[in-house]
TORKOL-99723 format. One record per residue (C-alpha): residue in one letter; z, y, x. Coordinates in steps of 0.001 Angstrom, whole numbers, padded with zeros to 6 digits, always signed. Layout:
% TORKOL-99723
aZYX;...
% end
This chain:
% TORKOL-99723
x+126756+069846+183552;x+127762+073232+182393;x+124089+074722+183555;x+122237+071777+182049;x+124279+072404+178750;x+123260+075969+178799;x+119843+075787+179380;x+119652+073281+176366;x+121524+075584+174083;x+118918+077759+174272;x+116436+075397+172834;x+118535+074757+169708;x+118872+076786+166800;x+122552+078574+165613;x+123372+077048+162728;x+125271+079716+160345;x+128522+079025+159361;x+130222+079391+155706;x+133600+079016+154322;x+134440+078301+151002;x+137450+079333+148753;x+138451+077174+146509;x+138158+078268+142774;x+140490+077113+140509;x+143573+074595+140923;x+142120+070282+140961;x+141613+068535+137386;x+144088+065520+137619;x+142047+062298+136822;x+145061+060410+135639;x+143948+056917+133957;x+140561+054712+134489;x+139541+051567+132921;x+136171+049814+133065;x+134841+046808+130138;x+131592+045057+130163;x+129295+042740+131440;x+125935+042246+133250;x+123736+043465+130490;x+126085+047346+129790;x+129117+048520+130776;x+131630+051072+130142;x+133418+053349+132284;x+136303+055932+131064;x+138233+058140+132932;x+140869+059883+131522;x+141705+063897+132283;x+143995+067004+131757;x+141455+068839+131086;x+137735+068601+129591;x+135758+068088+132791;x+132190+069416+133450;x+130085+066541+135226;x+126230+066340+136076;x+124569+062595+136886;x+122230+061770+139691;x+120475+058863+140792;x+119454+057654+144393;x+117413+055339+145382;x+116757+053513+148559;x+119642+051846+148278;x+120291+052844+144354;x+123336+054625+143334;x+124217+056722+140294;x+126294+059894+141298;x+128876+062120+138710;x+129524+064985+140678;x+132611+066786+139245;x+134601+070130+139969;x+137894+069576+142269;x+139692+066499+141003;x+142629+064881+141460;x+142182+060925+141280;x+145811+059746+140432;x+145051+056498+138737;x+145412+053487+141535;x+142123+051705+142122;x+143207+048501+140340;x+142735+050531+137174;x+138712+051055+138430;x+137672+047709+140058;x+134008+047107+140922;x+132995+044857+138003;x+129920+044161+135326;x+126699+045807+136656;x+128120+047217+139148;x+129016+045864+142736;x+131157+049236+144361;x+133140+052002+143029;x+133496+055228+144916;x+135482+057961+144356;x+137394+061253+146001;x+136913+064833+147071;x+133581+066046+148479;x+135154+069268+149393;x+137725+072345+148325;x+135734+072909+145246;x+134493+069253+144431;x+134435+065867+143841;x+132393+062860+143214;x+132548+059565+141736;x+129310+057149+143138;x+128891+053858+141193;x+126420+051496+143158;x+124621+049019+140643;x+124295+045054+141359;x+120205+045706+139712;x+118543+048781+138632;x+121147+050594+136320;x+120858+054417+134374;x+123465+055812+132093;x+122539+055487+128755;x+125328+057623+127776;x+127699+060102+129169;x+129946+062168+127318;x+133109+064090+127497;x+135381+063991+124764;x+139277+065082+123624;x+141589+062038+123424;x+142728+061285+119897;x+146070+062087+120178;x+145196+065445+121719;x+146628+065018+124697;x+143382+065195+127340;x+139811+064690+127621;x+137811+062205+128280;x+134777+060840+130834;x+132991+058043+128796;x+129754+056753+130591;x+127738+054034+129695;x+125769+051610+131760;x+122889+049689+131132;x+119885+048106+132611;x+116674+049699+133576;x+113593+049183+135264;x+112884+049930+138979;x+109619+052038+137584;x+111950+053932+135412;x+115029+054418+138239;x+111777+055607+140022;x+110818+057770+137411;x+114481+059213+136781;x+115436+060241+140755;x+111583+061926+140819;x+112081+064119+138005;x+115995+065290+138233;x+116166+068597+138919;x+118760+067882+142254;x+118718+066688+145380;x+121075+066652+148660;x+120591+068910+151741;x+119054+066936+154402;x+120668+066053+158137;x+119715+069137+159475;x+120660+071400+156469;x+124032+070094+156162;x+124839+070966+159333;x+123663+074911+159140;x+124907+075291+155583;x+127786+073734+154631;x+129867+074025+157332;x+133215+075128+156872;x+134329+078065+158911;x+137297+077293+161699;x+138994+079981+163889;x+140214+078962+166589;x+142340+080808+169056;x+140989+079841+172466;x+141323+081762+175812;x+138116+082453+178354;x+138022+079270+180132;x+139732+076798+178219;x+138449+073411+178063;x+137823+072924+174186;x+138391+069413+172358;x+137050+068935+169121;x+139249+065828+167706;x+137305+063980+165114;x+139261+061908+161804;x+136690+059745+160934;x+136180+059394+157028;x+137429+061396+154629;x+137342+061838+150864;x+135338+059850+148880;x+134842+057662+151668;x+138403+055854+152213;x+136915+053792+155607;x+138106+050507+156204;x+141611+049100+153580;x+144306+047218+155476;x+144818+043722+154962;x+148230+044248+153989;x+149934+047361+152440;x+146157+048547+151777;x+146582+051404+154173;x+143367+053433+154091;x+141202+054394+157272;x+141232+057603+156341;x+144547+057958+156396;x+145401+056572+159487;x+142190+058552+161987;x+144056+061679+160024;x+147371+061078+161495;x+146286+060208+164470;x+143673+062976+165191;x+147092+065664+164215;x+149136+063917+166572;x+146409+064380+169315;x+145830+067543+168768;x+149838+068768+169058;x+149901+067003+172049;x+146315+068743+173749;x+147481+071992+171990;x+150669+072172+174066;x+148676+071578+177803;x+147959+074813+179365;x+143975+075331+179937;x+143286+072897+176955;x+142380+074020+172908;x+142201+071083+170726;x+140816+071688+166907;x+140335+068850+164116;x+137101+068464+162681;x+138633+067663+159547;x+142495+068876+158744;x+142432+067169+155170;x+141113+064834+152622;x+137860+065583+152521;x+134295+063876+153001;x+131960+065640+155921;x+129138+064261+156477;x+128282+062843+159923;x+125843+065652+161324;x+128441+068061+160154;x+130829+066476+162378;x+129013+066593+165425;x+127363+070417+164031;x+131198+071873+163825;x+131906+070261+167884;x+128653+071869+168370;x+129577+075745+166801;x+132795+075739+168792;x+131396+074534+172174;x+133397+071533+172410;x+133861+070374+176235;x+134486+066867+174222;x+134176+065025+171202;x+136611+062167+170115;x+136552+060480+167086;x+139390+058253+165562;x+138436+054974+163591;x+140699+051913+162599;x+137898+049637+160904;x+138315+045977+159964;x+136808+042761+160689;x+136347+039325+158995;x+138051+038044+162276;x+141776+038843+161250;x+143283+037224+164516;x+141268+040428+166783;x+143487+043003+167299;x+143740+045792+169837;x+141745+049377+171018;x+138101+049461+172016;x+136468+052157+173288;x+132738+053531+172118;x+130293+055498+173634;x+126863+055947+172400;x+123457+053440+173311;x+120590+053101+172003;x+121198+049075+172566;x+124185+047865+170974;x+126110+046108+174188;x+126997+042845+171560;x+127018+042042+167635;x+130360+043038+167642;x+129279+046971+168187;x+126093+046905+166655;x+127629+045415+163011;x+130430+048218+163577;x+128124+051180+164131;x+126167+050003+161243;x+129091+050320+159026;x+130147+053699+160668;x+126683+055474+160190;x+126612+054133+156491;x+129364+056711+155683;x+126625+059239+154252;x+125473+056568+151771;x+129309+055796+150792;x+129174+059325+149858;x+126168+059368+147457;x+124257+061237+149865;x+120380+060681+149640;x+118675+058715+152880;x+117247+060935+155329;x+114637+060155+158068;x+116638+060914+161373;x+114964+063692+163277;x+111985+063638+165661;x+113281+063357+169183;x+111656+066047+171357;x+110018+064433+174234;x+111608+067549+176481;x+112343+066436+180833;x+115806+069194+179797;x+116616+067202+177063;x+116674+063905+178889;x+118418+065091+181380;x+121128+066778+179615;x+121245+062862+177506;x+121430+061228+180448;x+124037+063568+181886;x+126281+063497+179057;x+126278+060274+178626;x+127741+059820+182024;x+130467+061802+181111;x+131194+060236+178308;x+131359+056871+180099;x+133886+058429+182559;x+135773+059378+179594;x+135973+055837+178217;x+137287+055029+181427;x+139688+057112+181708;x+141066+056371+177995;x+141067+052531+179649;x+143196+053206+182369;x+145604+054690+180811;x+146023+052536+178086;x+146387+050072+181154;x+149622+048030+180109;x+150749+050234+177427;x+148479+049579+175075;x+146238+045868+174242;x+142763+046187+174005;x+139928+043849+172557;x+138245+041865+175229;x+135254+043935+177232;x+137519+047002+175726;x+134039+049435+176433;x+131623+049079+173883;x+128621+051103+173102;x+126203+051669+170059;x+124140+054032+168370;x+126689+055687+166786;x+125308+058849+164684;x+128677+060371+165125;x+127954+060501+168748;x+124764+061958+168986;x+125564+065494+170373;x+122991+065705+173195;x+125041+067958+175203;x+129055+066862+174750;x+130489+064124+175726;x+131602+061823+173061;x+133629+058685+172401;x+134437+057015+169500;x+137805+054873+169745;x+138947+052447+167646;x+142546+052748+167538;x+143211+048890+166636;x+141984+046662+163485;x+143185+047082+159944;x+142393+043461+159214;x+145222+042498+161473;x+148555+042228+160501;x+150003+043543+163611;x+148245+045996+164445;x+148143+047145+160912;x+152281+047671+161546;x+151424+049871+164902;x+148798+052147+163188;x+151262+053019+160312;x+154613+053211+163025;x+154663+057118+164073;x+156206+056112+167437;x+153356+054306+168110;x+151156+057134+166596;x+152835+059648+169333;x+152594+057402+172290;x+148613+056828+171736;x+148845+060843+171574;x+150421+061217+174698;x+148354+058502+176898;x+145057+060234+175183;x+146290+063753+176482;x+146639+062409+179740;x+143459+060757+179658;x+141713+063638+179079;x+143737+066105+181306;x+142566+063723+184865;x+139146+064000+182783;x+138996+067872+182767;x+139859+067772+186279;x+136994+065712+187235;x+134877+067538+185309;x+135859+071049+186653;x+135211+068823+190204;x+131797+068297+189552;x+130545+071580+188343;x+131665+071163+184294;
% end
């Protein structure tokens, strides 16, 4: 593995890596409503300060996108329900330095107004934006001419990045721990106490990473190590940069089942192994869109006998990783039935490092929602994880890793 993983290296291109300071303290966003119908609607969000704000629009699917500096959204989301022409309501952090609000329209919708404005009683500013109808030909017509567009797949990996340091030793078997979601995309909502994905694959990638972090041989890193949206290539990009041995990333999704419960285990097909997988992985690589981000046409696949091979051979590994998660979740922890899945996950697409994407349990289910919040339960998934992956790096240093 190691020699087929080197060899391919050299193929690919070193992406650059940037870090970014952040500027000046968050705006607070502290009040929301939204009034109107299917013909115009308003939308006004209160600050503490007078925000600056550009507008977007994407098509294929259509959103309209209010990109803002740093902001802290402190209203709850009652206060900004998806309603009158529109069908869902984003918003959160993008990064340190900025944050975005993505409105996705029932029909073709522009703004017909946007403004920012001090309150009357002099208190704060105001975001008013106004909604109305449009054409498809003018939509059209509005994303061709805006002077803005998102980085593509490949760009957001080499160029934005944030720069990590991490401490390893010559030799150590590196784990790059992935939270999945982040930001402005919250994941999946329990059915409950509304606990957000995000929250949860946050916890439980920290607790994971204490526990590697304390094995001798082993340096675990997060991808992510706070609320904030990466995009899915810049996932897999920063596992990449830091020659990750391994890639695991933590999901709790939902399902319209609510009786399913228990952990299922992912690794990466091009043939979804059942509707079950193939529904989820369409929801997991649709967290770019959440974002705002514009569609991008995934890259060419290099018909290359190296690159098949190292495929091939990662994707063995990863397997044997699943496994290993399996059997030690054997009687400690329930699992779905046929608890190894696989899909095209995006997420998973690193040609040379073994990946798995685990779904720690369902927020749609009562129960399980109770274990994913329960940090005793959060520490013992840490520990049988760790061990997992310790009898993994032995096998692997057995066969040549």
């Amino acid at each position: 593995m190691a020699a087929i993983s080197a060899l391919f290296s050299l193929v690919c291109l070193a992406a650059p890596v940037f870090g970014a300071e952040p500027s000046t303290p968050s705006m607070l966003a502290y009040g929301a409503r939204i009034v109107g119908d299917d013909a115009r609607t308003r939308i006004v969000i209160d600050f503490d300060r007078k925000p600056s704000f550009s507008i977007h629009y994407v098509t294929n699917p259509e959103r309209i996108v209010i990109d803002l500096p740093a902001t802290a959204f402190g209203f709850p989301p009652k206060d900004l329900p998806a309603k009158g022409l529109f069908k869902d309501i984003r918003y959160g952090a993008m990064d340190e330095n900025s944050a975005r609000i993505v409105l996705t329209p029932i029909k073709p919708v522009k703004i017909g107004m946007a403004r920012s404005q001090a309150d009357e009683d002099a208190k704060g500013f105001r975001l008013v934006l106004d909604a109305e109808i449009t054409t498809k030909e003018e939509l059209a017509e509005l994303s061709k001419n805006q002077s803005w567009s998102e980085p593509s797949a490949q760009d957001d990996a080499s160029s934005t990045v944030k720069e990590k340091v991490i401490s390893s030793a010559p030799g150590d078997f590196i784990v790059a721990v992935d939270a999945g979601h982040g930001g402005i995309d919250t994941g999946a909502i329990g059915a409950d106490t509304k606990t957000l994905e995000k929250d949860v694959t946050l916890n439980f990638a920290k607790a994971l990473v204490e526990h590697l972090n304390q094995e001798s041989g082993i340096k675990a890193f997060l991808t992510r190590d706070d609320d904030t949206f990466l995009s899915l290539s810049e996932r897999v990009e920063i596992a990449r940069q830091h020659h990750a041995s391994l890639f695991v990333s933590m999901h709790a999704d939902t399902l319209k089942q609510k009786d399913i419960r228990g952990a299922t285990v992912y690794t990466i097909s091009d043939k979804a192994s059942d509707k079950l997988a193939a529904e989820l992985a369409d929801r997991e690589n649709n967290s770019d869109q959440v974002a705002g981000k514009q569609a991008v046409s995934e890259p060419p696949v290099v018909a290359d006998i190296l690159m098949d091979l190292t495929r091939r051979e990662t994707q063995a590994f990863s397997i044997s990783l699943a496994q290993n998660v399996l059997s030690s979740f054997k009687d400690q922890v329930g699992t779905i039935n046929n608890p190894h899945r696989h899909a095209g996950f995006r997420v998973l697409q690193a040609p040379d490092i073994p990946s798995i994407l685990l779904e720690l349990g369902f927020l749609s289910n009562a129960e399980d929602e109770k274990l994913l919040v329960d940090p005793a339960w959060r520490d013992k998934i840490a520990g049988l994880l760790t061990n997992a992956i310790k009898q993994y790096k032995v096998a692997f240093a057995t066969n040549g890793g």
